[in-house]
C-alpha positions in Angstrom: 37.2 -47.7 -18.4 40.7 -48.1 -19.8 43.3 -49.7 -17.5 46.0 -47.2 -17.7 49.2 -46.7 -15.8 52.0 -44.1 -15.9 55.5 -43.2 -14.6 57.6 -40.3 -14.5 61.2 -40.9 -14.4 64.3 -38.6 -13.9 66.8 -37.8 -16.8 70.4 -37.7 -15.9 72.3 -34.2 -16.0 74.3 -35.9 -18.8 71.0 -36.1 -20.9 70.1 -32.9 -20.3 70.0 -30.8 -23.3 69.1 -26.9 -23.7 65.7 -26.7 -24.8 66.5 -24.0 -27.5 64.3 -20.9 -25.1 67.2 -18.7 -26.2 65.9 -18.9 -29.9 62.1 -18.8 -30.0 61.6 -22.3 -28.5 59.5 -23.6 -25.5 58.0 -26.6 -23.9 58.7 -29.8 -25.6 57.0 -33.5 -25.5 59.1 -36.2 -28.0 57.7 -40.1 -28.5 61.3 -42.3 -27.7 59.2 -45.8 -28.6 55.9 -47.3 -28.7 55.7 -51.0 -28.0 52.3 -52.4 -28.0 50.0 -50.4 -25.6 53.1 -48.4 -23.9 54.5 -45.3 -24.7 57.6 -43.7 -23.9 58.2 -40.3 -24.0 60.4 -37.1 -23.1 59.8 -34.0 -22.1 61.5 -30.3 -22.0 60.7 -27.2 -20.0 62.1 -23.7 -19.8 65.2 -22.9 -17.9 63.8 -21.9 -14.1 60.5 -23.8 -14.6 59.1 -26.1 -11.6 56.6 -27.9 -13.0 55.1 -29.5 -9.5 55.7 -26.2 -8.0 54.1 -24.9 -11.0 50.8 -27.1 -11.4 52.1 -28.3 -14.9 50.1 -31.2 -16.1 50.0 -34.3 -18.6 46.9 -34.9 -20.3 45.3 -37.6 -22.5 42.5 -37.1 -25.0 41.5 -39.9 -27.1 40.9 -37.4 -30.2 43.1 -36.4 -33.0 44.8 -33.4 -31.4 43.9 -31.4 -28.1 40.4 -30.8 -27.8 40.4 -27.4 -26.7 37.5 -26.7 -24.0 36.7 -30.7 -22.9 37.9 -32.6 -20.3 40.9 -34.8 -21.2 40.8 -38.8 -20.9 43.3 -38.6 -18.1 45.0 -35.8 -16.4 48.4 -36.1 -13.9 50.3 -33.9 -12.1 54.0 -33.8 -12.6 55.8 -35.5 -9.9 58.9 -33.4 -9.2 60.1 -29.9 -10.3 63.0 -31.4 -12.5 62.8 -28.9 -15.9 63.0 -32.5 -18.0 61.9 -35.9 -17.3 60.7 -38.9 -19.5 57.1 -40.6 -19.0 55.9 -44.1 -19.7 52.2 -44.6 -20.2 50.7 -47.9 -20.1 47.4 -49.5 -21.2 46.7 -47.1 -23.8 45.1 -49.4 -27.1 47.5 -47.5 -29.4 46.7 -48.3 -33.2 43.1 -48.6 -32.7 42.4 -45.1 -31.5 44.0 -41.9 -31.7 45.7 -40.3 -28.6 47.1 -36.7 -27.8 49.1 -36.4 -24.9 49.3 -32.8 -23.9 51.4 -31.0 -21.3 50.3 -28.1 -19.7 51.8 -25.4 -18.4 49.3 -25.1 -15.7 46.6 -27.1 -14.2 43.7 -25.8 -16.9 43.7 -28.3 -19.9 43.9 -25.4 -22.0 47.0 -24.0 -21.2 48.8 -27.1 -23.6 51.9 -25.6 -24.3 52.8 -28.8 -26.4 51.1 -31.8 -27.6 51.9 -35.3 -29.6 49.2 -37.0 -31.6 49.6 -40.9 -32.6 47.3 -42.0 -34.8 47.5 -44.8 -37.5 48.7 -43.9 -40.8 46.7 -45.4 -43.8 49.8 -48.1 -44.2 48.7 -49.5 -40.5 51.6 -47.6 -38.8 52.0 -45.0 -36.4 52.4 -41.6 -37.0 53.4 -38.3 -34.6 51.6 -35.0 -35.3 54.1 -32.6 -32.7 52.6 -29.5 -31.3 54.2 -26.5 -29.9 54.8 -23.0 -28.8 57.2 -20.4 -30.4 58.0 -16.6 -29.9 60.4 -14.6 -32.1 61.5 -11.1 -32.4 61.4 -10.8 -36.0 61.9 -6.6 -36.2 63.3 -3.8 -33.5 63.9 -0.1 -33.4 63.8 2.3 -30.7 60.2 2.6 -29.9 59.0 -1.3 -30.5 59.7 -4.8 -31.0 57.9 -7.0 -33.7 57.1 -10.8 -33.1 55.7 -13.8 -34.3 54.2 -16.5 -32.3 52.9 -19.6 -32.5 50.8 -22.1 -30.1 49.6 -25.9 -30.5 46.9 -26.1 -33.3 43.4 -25.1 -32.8 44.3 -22.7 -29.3 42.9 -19.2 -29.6 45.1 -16.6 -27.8 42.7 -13.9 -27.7 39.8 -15.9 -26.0 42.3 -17.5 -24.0 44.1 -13.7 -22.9 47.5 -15.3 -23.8 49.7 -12.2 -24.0 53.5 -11.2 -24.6 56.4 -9.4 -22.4 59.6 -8.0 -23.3 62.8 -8.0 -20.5 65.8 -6.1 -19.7 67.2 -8.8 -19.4 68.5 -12.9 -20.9 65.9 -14.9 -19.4 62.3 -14.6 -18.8 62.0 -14.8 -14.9 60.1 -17.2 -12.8 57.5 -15.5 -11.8 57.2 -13.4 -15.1 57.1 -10.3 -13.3 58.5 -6.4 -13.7 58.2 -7.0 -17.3 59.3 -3.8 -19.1 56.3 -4.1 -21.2 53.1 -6.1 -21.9 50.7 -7.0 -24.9 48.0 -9.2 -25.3 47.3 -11.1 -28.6 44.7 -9.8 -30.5 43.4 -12.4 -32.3 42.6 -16.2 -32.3 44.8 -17.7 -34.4 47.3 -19.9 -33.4 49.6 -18.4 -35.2 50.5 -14.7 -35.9 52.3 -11.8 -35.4 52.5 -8.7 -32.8 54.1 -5.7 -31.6 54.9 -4.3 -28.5 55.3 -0.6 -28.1 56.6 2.3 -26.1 59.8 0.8 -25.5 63.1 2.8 -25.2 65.5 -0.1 -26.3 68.9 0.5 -25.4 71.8 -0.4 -28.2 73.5 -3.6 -27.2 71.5 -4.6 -24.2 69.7 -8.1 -24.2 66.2 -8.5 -24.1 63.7 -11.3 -23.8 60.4 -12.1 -24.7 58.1 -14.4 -23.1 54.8 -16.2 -24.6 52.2 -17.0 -21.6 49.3 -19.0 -21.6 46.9 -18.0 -18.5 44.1 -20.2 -17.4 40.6 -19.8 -16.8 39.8 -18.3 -13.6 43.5 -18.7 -12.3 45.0 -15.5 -10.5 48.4 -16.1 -11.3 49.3 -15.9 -14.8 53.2 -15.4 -14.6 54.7 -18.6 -14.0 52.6 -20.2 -17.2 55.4 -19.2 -19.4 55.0 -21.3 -22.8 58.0 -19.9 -25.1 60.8 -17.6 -25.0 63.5 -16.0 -27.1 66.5 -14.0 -26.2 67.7 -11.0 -28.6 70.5 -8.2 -28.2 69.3 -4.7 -29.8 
């Protein structure tokens, strides 16, 4: 078995950058610098997320992207519930073997809100495949708001019950609850489109709309919050 070893480290508030929630954007995981068999890389939550708190979790597969249903490589717990951090993993054999690195927004490994895959490129170099999760209101009128979504490749929302809720309000709350309304997606592609009905928007009020990823067999699906976007009507 692989020797590996990992760290968590703290970013400064100077480095701290919005993670673009506001416009359709969610959890982030960036590659800073691979040098022989370590990795460093950053990471971006959602405004109000506490990802110990939380159960949000790194994982490793040594595939070539997250294999949905299997048990990752390695899993760890995130060490404090700062909504950014940077993480250095050593002893993978990068170059060799492909690696995705997965974060979770809970403790089920398929609840990867975002993922990285490094593989070698057919020049001997490295290459990043990113993965994420999106949400957009892309049509409203009185009665219904219109989105588009998007997850990491391969996830199936409907299998999964990921579903979507709309606000009164700027920010999707931690815990996601007293939404104004709720719909689950209806099909398993990881990317797609939906409505959300029986609304009576009000003209220049904001709303938001929040993407969730529950996990199997978990009771509480409202702090797994894997996108968000913020719209006035």
């Amino acid at each position: 078995m692989d020797e590996i070893t990992i760290r968590f480290d703290r970013i400064g508030e100077s480095e701290n950058q919005d993670t673009g929630a506001e416009n359709g954007g969610g959890i982030s995981l960036r590659v800073d610098s691979v040098s022989g068999h370590q990795i460093n890389l950053s990471y971006q939550t959602i405004t109000g997320n506490c990802p110990q708190t939380f159960g949000n979790k790194l994982h490793i597969w040594k595939s070539d992207g997250v294999k949905w249903g299997s048990v990752p490589f390695r899993t760890y717990d995130l060490p404090n519930d700062d909504e950014d951090g940077q993480i250095y993993i050593q002893g993978l054999n990068i170059g060799k073997n492909s690696f995705t690195i997965g974060y979770s927004v809970g403790p089920d490994p398929d609840q990867a809100a975002a993922s990285v895959t490094i593989s070698q490129d057919e020049n001997g170099g490295l290459e990043y495949r990113y993965g994420s999760c999106r949400i957009e209101m892309t049509a409203a009128n009185d009665t219904s708001v219109s989105f588009s979504y998007q997850t990491v490749e391969g996830y199936t929302p409907k299998e999964h019950q990921a579903f979507a809720a709309i606000w009164e309000r700027k920010r999707v709350p931690y815990p996601g609850k007293n939404e104004i309304a709720l719909v689950r997606i209806d099909c398993d592609n990881d990317q797609g489109t939906g409505i959300i009905g029986q609304l009576n928007l009000a003209s220049g009020q904001d709303y938001c709309l929040g993407l969730f990823l529950p996990g199997d067999g978990l009771a509480d699906t409202r702090t797994y919050l894997a996108a968000s976007c913020t719209f006035q009507y």
